[in-house]
Backbone as JSON Lines, residues from 0, in Angstrom:
{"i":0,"aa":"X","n":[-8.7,16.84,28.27],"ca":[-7.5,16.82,27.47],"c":[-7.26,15.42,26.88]}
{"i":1,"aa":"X","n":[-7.44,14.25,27.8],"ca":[-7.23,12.95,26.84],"c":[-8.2,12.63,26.42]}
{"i":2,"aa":"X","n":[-9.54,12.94,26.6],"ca":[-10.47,12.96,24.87],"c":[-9.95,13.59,23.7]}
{"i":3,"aa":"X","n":[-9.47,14.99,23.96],"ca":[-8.82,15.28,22.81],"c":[-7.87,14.86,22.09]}
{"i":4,"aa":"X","n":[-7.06,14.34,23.03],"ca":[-5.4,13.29,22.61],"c":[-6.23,12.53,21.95]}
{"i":5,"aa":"X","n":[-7.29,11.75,22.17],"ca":[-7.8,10.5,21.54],"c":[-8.43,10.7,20.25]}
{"i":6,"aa":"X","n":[-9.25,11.9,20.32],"ca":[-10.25,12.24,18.96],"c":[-9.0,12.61,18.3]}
{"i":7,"aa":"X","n":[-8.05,13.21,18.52],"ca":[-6.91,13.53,17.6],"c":[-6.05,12.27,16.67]}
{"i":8,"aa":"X","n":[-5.84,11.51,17.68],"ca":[-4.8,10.65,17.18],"c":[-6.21,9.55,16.48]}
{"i":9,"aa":"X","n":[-7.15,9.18,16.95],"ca":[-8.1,8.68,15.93],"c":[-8.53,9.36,14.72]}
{"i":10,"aa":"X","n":[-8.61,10.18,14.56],"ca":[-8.5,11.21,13.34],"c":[-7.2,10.93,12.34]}
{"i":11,"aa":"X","n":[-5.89,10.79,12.9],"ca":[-5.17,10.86,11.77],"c":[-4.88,9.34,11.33]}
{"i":12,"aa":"X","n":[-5.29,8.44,12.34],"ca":[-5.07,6.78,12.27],"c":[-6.24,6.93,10.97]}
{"i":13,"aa":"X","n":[-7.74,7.5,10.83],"ca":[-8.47,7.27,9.77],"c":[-7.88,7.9,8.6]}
{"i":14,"aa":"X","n":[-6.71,9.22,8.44],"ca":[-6.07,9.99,7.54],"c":[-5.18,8.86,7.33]}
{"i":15,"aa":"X","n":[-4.3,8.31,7.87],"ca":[-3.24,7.56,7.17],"c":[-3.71,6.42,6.45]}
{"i":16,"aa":"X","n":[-4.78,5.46,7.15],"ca":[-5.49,4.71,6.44],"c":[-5.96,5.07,5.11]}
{"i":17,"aa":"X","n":[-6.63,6.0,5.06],"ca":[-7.08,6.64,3.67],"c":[-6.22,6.88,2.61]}
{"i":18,"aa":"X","n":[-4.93,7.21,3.08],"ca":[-3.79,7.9,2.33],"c":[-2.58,6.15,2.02]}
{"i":19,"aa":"X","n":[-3.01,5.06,2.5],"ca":[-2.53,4.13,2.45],"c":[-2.52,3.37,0.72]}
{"i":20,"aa":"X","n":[-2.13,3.1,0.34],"ca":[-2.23,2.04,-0.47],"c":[-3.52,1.31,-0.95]}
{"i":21,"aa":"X","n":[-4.34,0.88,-1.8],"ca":[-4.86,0.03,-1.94],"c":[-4.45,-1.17,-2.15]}
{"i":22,"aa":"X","n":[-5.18,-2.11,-1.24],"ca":[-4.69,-3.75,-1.35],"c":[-5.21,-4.15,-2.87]}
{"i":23,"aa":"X","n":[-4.15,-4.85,-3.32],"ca":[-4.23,-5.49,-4.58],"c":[-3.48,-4.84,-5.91]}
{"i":24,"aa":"X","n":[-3.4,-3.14,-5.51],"ca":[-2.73,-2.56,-7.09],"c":[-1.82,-3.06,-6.82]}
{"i":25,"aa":"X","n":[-0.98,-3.23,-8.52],"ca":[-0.23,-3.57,-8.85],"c":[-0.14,-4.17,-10.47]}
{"i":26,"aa":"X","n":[0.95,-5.05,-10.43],"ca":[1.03,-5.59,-12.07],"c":[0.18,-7.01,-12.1]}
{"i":27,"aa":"X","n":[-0.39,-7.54,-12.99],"ca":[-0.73,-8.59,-12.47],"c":[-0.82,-9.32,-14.03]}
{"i":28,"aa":"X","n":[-0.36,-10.8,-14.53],"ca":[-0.56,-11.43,-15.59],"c":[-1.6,-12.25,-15.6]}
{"i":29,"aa":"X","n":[-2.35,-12.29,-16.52],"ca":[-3.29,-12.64,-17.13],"c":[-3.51,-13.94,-17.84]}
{"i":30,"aa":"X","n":[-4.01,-15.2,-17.88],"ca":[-4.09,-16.49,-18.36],"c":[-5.18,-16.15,-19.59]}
{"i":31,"aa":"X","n":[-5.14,-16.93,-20.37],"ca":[-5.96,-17.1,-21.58],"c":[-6.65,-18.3,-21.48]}
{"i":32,"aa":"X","n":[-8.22,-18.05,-21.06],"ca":[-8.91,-19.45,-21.01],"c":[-8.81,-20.08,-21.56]}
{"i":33,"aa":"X","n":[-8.93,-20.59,-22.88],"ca":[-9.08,-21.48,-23.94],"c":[-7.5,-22.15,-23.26]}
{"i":34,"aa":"X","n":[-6.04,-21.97,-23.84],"ca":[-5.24,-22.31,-23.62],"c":[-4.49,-22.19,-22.92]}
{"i":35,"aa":"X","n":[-4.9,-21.62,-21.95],"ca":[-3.72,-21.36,-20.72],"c":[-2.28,-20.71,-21.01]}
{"i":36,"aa":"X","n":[-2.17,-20.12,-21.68],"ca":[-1.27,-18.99,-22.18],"c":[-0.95,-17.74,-21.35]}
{"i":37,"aa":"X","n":[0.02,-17.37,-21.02],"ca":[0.25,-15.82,-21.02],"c":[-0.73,-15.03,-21.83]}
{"i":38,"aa":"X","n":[-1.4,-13.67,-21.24],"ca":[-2.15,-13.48,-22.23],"c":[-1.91,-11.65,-22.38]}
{"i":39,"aa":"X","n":[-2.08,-11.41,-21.26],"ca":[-1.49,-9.78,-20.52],"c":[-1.08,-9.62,-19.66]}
{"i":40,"aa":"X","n":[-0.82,-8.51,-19.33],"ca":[-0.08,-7.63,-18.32],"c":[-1.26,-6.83,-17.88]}
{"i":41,"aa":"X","n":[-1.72,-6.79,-16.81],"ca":[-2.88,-5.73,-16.36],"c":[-2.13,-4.53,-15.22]}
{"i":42,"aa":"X","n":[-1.94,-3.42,-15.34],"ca":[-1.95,-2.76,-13.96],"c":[-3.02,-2.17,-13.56]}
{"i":43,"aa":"X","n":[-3.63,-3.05,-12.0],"ca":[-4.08,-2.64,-10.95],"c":[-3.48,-0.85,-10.48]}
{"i":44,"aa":"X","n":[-4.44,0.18,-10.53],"ca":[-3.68,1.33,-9.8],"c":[-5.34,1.97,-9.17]}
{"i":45,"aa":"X","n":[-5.01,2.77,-8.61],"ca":[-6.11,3.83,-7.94],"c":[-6.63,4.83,-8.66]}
{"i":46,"aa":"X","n":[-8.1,4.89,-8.89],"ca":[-8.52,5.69,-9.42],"c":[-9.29,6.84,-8.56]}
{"i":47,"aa":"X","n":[-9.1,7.94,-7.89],"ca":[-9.92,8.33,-7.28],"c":[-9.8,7.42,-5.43]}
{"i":48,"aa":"X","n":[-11.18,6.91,-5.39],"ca":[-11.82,6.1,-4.2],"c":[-12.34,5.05,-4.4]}
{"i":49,"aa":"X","n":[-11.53,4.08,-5.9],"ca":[-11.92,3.11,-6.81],"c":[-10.22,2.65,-7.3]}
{"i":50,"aa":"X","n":[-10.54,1.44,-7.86],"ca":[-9.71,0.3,-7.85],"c":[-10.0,0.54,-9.79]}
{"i":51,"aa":"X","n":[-8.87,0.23,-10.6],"ca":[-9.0,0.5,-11.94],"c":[-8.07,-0.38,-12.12]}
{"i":52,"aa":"X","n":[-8.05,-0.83,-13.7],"ca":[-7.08,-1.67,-14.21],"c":[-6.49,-1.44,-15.55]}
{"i":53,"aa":"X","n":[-5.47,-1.44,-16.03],"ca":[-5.56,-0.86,-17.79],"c":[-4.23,-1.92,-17.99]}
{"i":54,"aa":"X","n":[-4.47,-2.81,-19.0],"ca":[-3.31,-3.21,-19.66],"c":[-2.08,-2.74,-20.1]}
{"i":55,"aa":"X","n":[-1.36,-3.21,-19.69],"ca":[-0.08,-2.52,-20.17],"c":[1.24,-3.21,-21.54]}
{"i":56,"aa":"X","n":[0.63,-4.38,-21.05],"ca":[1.31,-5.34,-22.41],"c":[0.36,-6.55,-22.77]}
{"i":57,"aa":"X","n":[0.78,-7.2,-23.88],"ca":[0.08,-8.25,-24.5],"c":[1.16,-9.23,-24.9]}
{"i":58,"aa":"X","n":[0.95,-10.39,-24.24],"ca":[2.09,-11.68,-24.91],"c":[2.07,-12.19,-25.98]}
{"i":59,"aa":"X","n":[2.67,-12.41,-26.92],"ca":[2.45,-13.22,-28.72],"c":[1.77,-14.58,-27.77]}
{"i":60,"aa":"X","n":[1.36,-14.96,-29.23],"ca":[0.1,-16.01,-29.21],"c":[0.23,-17.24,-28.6]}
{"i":61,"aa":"X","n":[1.61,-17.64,-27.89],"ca":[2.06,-19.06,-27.26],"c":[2.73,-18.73,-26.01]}
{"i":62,"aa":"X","n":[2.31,-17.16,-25.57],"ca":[2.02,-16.87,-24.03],"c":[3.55,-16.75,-23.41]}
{"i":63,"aa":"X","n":[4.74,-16.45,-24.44],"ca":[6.08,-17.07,-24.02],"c":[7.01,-15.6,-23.99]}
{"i":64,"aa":"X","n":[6.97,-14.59,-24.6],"ca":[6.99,-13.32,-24.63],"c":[6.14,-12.0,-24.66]}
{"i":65,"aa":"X","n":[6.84,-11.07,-24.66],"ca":[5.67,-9.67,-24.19],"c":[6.12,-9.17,-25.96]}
{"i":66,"aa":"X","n":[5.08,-8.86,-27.18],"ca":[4.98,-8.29,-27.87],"c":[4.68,-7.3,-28.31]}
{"i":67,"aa":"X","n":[4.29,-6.38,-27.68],"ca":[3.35,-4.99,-27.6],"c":[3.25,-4.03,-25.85]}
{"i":68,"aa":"X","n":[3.77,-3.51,-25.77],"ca":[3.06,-2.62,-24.64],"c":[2.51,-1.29,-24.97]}
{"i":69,"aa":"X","n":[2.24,-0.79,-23.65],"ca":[1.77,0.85,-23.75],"c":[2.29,1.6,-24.32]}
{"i":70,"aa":"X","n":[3.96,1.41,-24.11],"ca":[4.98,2.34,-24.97],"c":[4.43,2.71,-26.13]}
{"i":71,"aa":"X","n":[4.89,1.22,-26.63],"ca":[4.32,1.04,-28.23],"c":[3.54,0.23,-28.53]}
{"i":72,"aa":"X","n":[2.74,0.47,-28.75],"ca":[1.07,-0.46,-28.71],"c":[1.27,-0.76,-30.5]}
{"i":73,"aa":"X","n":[0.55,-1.99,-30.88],"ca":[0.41,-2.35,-32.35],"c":[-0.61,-2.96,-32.1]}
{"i":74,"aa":"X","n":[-1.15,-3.98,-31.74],"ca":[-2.62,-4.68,-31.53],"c":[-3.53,-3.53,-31.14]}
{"i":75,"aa":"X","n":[-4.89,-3.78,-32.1],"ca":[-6.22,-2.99,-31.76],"c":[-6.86,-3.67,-31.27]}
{"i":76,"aa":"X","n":[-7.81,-3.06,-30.65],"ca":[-9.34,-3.89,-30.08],"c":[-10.41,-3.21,-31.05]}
{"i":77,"aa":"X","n":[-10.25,-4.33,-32.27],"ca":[-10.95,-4.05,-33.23],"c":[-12.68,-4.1,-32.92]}
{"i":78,"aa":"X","n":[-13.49,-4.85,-32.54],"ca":[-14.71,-4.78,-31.76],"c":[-15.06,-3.85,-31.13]}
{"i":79,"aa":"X","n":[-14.0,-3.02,-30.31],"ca":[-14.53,-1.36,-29.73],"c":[-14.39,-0.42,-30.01]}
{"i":80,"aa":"X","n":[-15.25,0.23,-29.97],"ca":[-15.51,1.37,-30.69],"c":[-14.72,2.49,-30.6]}
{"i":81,"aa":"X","n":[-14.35,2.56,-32.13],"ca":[-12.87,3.87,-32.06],"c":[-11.8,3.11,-32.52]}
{"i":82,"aa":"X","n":[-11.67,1.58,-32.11],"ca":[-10.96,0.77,-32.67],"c":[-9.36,0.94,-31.6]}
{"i":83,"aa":"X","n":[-9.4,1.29,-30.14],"ca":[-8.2,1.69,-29.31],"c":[-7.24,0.77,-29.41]}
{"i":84,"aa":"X","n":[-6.24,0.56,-29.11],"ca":[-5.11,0.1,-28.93],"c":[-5.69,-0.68,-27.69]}
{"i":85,"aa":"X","n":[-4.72,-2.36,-27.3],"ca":[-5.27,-2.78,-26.37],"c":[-4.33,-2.4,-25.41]}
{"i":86,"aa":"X","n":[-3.15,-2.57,-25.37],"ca":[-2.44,-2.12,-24.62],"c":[-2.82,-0.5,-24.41]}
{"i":87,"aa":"X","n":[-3.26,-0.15,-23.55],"ca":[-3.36,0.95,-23.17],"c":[-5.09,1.39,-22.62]}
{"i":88,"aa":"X","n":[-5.67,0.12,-22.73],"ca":[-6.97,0.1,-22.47],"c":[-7.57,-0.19,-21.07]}
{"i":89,"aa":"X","n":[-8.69,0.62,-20.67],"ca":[-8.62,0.31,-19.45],"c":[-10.03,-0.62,-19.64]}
{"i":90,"aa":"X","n":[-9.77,-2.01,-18.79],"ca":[-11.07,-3.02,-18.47],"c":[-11.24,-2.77,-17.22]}
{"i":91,"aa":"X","n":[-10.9,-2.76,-16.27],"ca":[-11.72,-2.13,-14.88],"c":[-12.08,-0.87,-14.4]}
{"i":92,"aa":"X","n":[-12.97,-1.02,-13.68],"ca":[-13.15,0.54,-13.23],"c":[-14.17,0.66,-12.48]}
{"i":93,"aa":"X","n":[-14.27,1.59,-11.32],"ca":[-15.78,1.68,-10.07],"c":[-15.16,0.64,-9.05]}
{"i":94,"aa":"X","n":[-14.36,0.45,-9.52],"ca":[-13.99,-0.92,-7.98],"c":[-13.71,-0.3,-6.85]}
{"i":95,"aa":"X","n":[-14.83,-0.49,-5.53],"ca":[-15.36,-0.49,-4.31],"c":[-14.44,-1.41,-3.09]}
{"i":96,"aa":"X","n":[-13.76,-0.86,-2.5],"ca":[-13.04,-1.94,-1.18],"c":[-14.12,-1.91,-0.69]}
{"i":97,"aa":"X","n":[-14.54,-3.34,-0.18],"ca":[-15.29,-4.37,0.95],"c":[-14.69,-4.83,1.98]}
{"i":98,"aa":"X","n":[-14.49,-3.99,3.3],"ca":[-13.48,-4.26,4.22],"c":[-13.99,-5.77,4.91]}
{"i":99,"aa":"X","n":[-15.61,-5.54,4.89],"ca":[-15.71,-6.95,5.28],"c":[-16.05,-8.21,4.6]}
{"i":100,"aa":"X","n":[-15.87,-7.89,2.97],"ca":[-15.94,-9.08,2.73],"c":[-14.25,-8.89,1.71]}
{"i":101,"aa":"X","n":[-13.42,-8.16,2.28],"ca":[-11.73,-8.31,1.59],"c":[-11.73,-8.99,0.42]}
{"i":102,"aa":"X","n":[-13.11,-7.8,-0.3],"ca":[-12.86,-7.68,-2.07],"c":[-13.59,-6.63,-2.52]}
{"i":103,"aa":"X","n":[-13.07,-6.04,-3.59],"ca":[-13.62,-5.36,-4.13],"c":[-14.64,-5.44,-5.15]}
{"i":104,"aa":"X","n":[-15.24,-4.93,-5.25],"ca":[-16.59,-5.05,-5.83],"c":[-17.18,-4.13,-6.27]}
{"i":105,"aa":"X","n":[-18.7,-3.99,-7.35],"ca":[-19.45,-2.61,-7.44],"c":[-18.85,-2.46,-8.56]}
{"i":106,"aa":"X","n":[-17.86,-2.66,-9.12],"ca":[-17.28,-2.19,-10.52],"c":[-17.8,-3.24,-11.76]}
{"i":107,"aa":"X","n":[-17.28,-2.06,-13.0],"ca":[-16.98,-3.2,-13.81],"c":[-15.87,-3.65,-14.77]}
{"i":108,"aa":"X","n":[-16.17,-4.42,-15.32],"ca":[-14.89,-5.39,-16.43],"c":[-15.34,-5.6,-17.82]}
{"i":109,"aa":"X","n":[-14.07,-5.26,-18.82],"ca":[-14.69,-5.27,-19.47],"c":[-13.91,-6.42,-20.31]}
{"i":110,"aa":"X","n":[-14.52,-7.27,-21.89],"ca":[-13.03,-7.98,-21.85],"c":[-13.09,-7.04,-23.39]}
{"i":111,"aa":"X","n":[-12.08,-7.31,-23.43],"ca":[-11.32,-6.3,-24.45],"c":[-11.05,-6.9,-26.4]}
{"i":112,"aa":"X","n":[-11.8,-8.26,-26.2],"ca":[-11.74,-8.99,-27.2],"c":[-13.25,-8.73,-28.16]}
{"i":113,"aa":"X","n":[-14.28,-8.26,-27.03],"ca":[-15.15,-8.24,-28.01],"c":[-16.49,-6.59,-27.27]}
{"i":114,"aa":"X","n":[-15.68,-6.19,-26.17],"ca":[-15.81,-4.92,-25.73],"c":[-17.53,-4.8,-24.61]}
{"i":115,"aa":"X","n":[-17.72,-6.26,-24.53],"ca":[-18.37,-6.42,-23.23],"c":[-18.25,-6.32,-21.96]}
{"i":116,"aa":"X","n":[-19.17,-5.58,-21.42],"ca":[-18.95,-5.38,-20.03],"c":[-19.78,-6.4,-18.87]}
{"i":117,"aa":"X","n":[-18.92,-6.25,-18.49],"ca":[-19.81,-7.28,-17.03],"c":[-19.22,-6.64,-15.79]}
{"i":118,"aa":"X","n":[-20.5,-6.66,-14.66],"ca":[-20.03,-6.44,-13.08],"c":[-19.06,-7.51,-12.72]}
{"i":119,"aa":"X","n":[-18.59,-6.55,-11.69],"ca":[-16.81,-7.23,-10.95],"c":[-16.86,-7.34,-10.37]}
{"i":120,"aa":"X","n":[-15.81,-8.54,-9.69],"ca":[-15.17,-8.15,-8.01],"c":[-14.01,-8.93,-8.18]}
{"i":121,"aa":"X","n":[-13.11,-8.77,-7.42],"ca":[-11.93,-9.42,-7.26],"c":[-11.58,-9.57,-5.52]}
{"i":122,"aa":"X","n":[-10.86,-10.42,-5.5],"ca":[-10.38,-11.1,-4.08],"c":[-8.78,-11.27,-4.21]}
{"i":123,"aa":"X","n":[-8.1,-11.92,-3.09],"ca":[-7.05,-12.35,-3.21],"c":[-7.15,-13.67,-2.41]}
{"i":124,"aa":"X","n":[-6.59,-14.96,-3.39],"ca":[-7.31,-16.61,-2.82],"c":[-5.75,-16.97,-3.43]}
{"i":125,"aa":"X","n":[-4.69,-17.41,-2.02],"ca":[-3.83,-17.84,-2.39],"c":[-2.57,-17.39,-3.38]}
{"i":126,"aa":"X","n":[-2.34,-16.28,-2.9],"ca":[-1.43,-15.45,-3.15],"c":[-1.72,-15.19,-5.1]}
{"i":127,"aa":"X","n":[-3.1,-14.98,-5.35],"ca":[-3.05,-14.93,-6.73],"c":[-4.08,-13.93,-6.55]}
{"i":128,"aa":"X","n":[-4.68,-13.27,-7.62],"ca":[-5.81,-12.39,-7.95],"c":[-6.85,-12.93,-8.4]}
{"i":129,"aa":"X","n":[-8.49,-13.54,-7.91],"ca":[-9.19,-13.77,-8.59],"c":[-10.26,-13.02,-8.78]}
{"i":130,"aa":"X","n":[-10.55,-13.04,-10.32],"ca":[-11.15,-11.81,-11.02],"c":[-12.48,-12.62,-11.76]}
{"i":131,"aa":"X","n":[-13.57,-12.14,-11.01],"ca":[-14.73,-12.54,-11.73],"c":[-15.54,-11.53,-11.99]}
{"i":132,"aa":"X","n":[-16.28,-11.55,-13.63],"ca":[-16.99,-11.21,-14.59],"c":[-18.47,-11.48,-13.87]}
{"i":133,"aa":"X","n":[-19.52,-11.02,-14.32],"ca":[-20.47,-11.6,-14.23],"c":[-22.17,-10.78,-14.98]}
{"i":134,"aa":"X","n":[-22.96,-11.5,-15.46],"ca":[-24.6,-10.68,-15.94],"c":[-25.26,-11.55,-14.88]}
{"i":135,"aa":"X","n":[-25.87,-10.71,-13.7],"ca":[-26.63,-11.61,-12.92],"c":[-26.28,-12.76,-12.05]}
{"i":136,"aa":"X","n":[-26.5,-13.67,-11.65],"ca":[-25.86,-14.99,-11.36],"c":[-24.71,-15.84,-12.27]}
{"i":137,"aa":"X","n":[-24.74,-15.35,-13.35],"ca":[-23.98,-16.21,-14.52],"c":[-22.76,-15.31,-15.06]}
{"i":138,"aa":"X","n":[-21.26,-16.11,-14.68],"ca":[-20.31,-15.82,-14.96],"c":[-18.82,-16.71,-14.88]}
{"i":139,"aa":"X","n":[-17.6,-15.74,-14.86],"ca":[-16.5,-16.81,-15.04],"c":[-15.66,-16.05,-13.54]}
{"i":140,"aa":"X","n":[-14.84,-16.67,-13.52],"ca":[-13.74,-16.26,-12.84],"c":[-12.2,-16.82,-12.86]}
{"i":141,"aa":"X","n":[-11.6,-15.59,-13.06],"ca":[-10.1,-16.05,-13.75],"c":[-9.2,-15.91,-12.29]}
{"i":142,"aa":"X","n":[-8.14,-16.07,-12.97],"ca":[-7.09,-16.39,-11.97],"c":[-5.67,-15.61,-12.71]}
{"i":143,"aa":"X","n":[-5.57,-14.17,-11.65],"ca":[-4.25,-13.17,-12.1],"c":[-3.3,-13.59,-11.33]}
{"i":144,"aa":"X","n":[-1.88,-13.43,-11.93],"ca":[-1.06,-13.86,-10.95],"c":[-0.03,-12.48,-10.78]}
{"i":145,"aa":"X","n":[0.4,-12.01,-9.56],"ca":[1.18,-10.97,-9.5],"c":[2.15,-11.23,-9.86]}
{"i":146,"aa":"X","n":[3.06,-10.07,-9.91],"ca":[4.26,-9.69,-10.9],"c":[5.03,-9.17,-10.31]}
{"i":147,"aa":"X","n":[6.07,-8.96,-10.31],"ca":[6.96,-8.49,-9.21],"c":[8.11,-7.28,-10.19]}
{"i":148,"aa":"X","n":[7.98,-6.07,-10.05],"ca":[8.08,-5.2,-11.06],"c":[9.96,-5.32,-11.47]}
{"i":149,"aa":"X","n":[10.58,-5.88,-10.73],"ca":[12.03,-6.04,-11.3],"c":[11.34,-7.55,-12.45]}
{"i":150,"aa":"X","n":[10.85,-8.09,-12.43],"ca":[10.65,-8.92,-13.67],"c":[9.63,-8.08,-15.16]}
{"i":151,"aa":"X","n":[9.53,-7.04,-14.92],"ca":[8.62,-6.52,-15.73],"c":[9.91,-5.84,-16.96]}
{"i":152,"aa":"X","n":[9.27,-5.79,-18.36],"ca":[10.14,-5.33,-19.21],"c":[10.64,-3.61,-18.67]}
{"i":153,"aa":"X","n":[11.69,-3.11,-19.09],"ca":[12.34,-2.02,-18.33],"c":[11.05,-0.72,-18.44]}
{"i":154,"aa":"X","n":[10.54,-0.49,-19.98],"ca":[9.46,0.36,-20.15],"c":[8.42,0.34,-19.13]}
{"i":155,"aa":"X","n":[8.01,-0.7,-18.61],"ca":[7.1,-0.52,-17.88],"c":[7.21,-0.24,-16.3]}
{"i":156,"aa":"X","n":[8.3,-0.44,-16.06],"ca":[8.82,-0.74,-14.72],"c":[8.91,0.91,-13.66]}
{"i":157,"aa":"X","n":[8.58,1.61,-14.98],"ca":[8.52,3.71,-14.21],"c":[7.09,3.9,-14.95]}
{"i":158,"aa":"X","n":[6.41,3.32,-15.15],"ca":[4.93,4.11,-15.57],"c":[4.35,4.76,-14.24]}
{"i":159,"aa":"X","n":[3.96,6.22,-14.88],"ca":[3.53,7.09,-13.66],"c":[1.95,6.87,-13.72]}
{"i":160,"aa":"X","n":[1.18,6.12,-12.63],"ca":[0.03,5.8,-12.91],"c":[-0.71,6.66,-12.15]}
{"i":161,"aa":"X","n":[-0.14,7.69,-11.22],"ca":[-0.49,9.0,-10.62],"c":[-1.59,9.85,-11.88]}
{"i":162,"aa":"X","n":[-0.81,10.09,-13.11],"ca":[-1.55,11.05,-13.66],"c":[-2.98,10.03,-14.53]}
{"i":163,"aa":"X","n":[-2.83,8.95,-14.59],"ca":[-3.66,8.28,-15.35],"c":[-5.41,7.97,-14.54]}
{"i":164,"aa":"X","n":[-6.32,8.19,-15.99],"ca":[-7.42,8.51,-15.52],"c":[-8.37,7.2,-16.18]}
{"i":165,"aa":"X","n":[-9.41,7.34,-15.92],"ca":[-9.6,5.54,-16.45],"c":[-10.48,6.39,-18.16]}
{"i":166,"aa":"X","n":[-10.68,5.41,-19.13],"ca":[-11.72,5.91,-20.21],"c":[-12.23,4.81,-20.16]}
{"i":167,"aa":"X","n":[-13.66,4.72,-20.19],"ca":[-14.64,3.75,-20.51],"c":[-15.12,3.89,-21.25]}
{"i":168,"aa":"X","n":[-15.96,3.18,-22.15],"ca":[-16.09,3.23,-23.64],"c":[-17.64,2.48,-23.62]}
């Protein structure tokens, strides 16, 4: 009987785990290498048994306001094909939790400026998101900073990311 108590209650400790949260979704802003600008809004959400990301807003060009979101998207990602809206685009996707190395990985990224893809992984180093690109040994790695959704513009603050599915291009 207390093998069974045990295989039982270890059984649903692996069900709740599963049914838990992924570490890291969420909102997260985006720096602009060249100038260190505000650049986006990314939401981190669950895809499946994978980690996904899709922009949700874009800041005007001096990183100081949100000009565009998902709502109402006006900027294209003229370079990819179909010509999508950026706001509303998804750059991650396939992202793998690494329990022992507490990052995800196996996916990829794409950047949305000129519709290249590169393998991913992301970590969390100091209460920030770092997100590196990479072909092979050779790549960058940025630095997301979370968002805390009462600071997010009101539109975005109920996006149901339940029904959302990733498109890769």
């Amino acid at each position: 009987m207390k093998k069974l108590m045990a295989l039982v209650a270890g059984h649903w400790l692996l069900i709740t785990a599963a049914s838990a949260a992924m570490p890291m979704s969420g909102f997260y802003r985006t720096i602009d290498d060249a100038s260190g600008n505000s650049r986006s809004i990314v939401r981190l959400y669950e895809c499946g048994n994978y980690m996904c990301g899709r922009v949700v807003a874009l800041f005007n060009d001096n990183g100081t306001a949100i000009e565009d979101t998902i709502v109402a998207p006006t900027r294209r990602a003229q370079r990819i094909s179909g010509n999508p809206y950026v706001s509303g685009l998804d750059i991650i996707w396939g992202m793998s939790w690494d329990g022992a190395r507490n990052e995800f990985r196996g996916g990829n990224i794409m950047d949305p400026q000129n519709g290249r893809v590169f393998s991913s992984r992301m970590w969390m180093e100091n209460d920030t998101l770092r997100v590196r690109g990479q072909i092979g040994p050779v790549g960058r790695t940025q630095t997301w900073h979370p968002i805390a959704t009462a600071d997010l513009p009101t539109e975005l603050r109920t996006l149901d990311v339940s029904t959302w599915t990733p498109t890769t291009r």
